[in-house]
N, C-alpha and C positions, 0 to 999 in steps of 0.2 A: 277505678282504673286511672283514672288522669291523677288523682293524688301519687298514686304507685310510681307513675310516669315522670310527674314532679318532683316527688323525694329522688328519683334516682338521676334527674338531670341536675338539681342542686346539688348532690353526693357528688357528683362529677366536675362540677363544678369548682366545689370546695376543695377534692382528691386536686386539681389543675393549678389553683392557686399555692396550695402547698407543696407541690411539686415547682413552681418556678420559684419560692420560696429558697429550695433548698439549691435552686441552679446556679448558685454563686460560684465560680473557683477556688481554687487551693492553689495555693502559692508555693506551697512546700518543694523545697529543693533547692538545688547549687546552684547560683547563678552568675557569670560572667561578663563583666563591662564591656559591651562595645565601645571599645575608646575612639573608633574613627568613625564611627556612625553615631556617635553622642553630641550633644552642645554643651558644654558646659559657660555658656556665656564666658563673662570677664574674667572667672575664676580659670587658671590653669589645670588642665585635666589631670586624674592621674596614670600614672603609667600601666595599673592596673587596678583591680578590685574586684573582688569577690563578693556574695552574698547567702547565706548559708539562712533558710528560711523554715519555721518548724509550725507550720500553721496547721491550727484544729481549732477549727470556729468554735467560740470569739475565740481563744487562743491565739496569740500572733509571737513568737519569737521570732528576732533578727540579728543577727550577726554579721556584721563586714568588717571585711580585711582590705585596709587600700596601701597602695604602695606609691611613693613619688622621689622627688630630689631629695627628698628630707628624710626618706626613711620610710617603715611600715608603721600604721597606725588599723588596732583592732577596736569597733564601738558593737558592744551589745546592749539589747532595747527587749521589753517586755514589754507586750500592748493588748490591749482586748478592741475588739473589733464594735461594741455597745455601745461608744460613744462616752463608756468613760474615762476621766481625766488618771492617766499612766503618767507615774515619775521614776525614771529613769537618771541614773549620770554617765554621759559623754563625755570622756576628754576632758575629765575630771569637773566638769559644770553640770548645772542639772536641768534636765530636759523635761518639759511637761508637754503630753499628748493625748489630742483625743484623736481613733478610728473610728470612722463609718462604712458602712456600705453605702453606694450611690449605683442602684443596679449593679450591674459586675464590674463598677469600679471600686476600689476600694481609697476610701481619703481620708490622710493624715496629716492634722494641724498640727505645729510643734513650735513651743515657745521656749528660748532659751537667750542666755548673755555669754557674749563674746567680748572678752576686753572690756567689759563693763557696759557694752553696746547690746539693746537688745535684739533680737532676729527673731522673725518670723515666716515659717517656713509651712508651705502645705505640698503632702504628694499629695499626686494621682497616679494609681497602680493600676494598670488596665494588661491583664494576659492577652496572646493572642490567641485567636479560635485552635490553632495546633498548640498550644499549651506548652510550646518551643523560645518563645522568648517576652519577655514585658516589658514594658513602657510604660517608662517613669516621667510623668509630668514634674518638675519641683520649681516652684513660683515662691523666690526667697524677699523678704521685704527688710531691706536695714538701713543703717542712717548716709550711708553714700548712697543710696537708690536701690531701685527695686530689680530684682531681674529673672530670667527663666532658662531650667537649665531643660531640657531632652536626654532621657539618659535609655539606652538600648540595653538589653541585661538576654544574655541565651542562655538557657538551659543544660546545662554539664551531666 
């Protein structure tokens, strides 16, 4: 009997772990810049930007359309969420990424040259509990200094 008891408090056990395994979020969907509820530090905002998001773990497509003085600019990014190294090109340079999960954060490292300068860039994607808007940590390192942008994103 207590074997019986055993096996079925480990079953339960193991069922609880694999179930907060799978409690991660999904990203998937339209999403809209808070442009007055964002920081973009020293970098000028833009006036708008989109983000069109196709996630099915690891699977991670993204797409953004941003808009400013200068014009619309569209970057799409293929990424797997396993931590392995994604190459991608932005803006015609090439982008290298890895994704992780970090509990129900999700964090992307990204290395890439600008002007022959290099940048390094990491999100943090963190949903809210109503699954209505995200928050973008992005912590950029380049050869004028380091800095951190807040970016608000809502759900369309």
């Amino acid at each position: 009997m207590k074997k019986t008891v055993l096996l079925c408090v480990t079953m339960l056990a193991l069922a609880a772990v694999a179930c907060a395994a799978d409690d991660k979020p999904n990203f998937t969907g339209k999403w809209v810049l808070d442009t007055e509820k964002s920081d973009f530090g020293p970098v000028p905002a833009p006036t708008s930007q989109t983000q069109e998001i196709d996630h099915k773990d690891p699977k991670l497509k993204v797409k953004t359309v941003s808009k400013n003085a200068q014009g619309e600019s569209t970057a799409e990014s293929n990424r797997t969420t396993d931590g392995e190294e994604n190459t991608n090109t932005i803006g015609g340079a090439e982008v290298k990424s890895k994704t992780v999960w970090d509990g129900k954060k999700l964090v992307t490292t990204m290395k890439r040259q600008v002007q022959g300068m290099d940048i390094d860039v990491k999100d943090v994607w963190e949903l809210a509990e109503d699954g209505k808007s995200l928050n973008v940590t992005r912590e950029l390192k380049t050869p004028q200094g380091d800095f951190t942008q807040k970016l608000l994103l809502k759900k369309e």
